[in-house]
C-alpha positions as CSV (number, residue, x, y, z in Angstrom):
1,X,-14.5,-103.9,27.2
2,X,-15.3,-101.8,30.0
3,X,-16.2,-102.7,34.2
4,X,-17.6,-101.0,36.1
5,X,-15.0,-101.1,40.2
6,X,-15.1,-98.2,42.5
7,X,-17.7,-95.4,40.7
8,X,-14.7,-95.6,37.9
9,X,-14.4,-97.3,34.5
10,X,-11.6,-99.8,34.0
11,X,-10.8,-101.0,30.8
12,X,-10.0,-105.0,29.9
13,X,-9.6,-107.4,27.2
14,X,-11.9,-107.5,24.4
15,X,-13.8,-110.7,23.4
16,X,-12.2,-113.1,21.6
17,X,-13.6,-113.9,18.1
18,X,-12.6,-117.3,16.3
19,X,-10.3,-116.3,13.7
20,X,-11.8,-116.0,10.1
21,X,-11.5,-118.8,7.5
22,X,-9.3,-117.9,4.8
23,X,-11.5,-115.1,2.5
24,X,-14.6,-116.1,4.4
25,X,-15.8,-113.0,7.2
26,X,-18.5,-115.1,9.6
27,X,-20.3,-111.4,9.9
28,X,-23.0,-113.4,12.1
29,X,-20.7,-113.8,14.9
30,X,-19.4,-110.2,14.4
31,X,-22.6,-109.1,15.1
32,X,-23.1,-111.2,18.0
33,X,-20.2,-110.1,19.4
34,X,-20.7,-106.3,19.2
35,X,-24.2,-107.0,20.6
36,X,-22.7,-108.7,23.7
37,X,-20.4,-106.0,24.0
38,X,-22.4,-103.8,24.1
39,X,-25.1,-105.0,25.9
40,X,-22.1,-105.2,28.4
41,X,-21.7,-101.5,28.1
42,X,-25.2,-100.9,28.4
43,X,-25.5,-102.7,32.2
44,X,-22.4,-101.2,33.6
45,X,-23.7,-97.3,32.4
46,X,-27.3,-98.9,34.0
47,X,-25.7,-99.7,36.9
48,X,-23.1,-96.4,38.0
49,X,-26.3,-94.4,37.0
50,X,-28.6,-96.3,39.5
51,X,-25.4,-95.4,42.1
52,X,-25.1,-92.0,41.5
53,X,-29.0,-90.9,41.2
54,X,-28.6,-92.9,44.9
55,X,-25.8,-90.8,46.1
56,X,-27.9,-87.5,44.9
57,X,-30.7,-88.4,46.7
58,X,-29.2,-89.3,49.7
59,X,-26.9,-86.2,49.5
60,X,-30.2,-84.4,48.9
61,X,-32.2,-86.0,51.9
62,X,-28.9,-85.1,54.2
63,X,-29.3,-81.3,53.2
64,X,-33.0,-81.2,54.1
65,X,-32.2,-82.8,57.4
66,X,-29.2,-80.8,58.4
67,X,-29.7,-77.8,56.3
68,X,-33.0,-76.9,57.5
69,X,-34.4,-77.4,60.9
70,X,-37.6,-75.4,60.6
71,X,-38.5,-78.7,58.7
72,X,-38.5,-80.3,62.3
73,X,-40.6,-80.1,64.8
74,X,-40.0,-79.0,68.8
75,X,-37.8,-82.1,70.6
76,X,-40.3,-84.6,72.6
77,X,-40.6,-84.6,76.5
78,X,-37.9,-87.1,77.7
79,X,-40.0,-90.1,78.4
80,X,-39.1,-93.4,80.4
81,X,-36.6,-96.4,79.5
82,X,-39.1,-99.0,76.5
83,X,-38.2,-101.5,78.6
84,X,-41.0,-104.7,79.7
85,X,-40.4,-106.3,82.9
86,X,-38.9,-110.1,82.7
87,X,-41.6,-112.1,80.7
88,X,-42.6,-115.0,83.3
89,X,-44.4,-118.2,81.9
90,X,-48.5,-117.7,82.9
91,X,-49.2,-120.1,85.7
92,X,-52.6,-121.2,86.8
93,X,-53.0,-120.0,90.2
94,X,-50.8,-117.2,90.0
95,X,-51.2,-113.8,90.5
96,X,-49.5,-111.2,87.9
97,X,-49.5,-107.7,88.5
98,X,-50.3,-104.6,86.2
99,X,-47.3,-104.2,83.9
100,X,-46.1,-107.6,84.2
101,X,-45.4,-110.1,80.8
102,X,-46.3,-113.8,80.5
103,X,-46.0,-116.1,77.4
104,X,-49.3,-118.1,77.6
105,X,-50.0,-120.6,74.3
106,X,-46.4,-118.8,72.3
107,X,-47.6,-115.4,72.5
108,X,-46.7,-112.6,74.9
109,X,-49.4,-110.8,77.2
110,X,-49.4,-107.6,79.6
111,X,-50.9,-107.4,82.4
112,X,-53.6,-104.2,82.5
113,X,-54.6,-104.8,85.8
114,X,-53.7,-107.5,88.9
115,X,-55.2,-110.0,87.8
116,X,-55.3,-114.0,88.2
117,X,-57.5,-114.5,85.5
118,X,-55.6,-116.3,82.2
119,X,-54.7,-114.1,79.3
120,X,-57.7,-115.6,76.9
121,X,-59.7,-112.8,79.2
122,X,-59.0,-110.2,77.7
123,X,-59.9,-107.4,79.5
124,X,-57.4,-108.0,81.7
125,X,-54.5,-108.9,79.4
126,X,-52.7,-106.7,76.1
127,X,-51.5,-109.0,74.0
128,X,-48.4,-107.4,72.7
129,X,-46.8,-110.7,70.5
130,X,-48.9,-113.5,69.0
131,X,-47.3,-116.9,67.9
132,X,-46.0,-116.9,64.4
133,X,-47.0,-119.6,62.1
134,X,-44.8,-118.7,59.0
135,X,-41.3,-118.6,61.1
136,X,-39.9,-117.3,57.8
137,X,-36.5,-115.5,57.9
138,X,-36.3,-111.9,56.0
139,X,-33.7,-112.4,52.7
140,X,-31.5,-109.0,52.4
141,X,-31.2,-108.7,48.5
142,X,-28.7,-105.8,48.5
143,X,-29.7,-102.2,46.8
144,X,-33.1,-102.3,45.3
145,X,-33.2,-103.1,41.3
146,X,-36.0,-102.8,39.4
147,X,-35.4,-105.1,36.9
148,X,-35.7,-107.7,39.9
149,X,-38.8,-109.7,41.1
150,X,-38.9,-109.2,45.0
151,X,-40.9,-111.9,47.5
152,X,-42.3,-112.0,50.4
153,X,-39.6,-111.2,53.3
154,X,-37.2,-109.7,50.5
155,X,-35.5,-107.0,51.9
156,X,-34.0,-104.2,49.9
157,X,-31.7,-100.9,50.4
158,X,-32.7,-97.8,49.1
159,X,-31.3,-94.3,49.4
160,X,-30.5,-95.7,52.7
161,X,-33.3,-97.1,54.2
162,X,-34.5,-100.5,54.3
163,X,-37.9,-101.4,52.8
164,X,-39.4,-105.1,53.1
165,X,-41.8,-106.5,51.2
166,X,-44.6,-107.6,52.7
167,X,-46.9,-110.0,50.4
168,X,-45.4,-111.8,46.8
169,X,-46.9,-109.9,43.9
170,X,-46.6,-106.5,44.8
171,X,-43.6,-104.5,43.9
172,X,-41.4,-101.7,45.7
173,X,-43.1,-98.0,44.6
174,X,-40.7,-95.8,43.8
175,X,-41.7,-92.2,44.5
């Protein structure tokens, strides 16, 4: 039987069938066991093809990035640090300044002007973070299959990039 370790085949110990009765061939659980076997075959050839079709594209996608630069547009002006000020808990009575980040009712507001007015006016406040409700935890199942079922907050590797999925139901495209 073969397994599939380290993009190589490895050979090991065929399975064990129950010895014949004495001029009686049980051809049932012959055929059961060459099904399993190869059946066995079958996932480890499904699975070093999914690998190497990976690798291709990813070698592929490294070409076009380093092979061919007239793909890429002209470098960015530099720009400032993304940094937000200290976030500060909203007090009543208070005056916050433009740029400035409270947390007022679990979510996080900025400042768009001074203001002493409370984030629920929003002209004066970005909210940048609302509360969450949900507080669920994303689940990283490995390199995408797609034989598998994904949820909500699965997580899955492929060609090297992560992709989430966002609502039960819908399934990872493949283009």
């Amino acid at each position: 039987m073969l397994q599939r370790g380290d993009r190589a085949m490895q050979t090991t110990s065929p399975t064990e069938m129950p010895p014949p009765a004495v001029g009686e061939v049980d051809w049932n659980a012959w055929w059961v066991a060459i099904d399993k076997r190869i059946g066995e075959h079958l996932v480890n050839e499904r699975e070093l093809m999914l690998d190497s079709v990976a690798e291709a594209f990813a070698m592929f996608r490294r070409e076009i990035r380093d092979d061919m630069p007239e793909l890429r547009g002209p470098p960015g002006r530099p720009g400032q640090d993304a940094k937000l000020p200290r976030v500060k808990i909203w007090r009543e009575d208070t005056v916050f300044y433009e740029g400035e980040c409270v947390a007022f009712g679990g979510s996080l507001y900025q400042a768009q002007c001074d203001t002493g007015k409370s984030p629920l006016f929003a002209k004066h406040w970005l909210c940048l973070a609302t509360a969450g409700a949900d507080g669920k935890a994303i689940r990283h199942r490995g390199t995408f299959d797609p034989e598998i079922e994904y949820r909500e907050h699965d997580a899955v590797l492929v060609d090297g990039c992560s992709f989430l999925v966002l609502a039960n139901g819908f399934s990872i495209c493949m283009v």
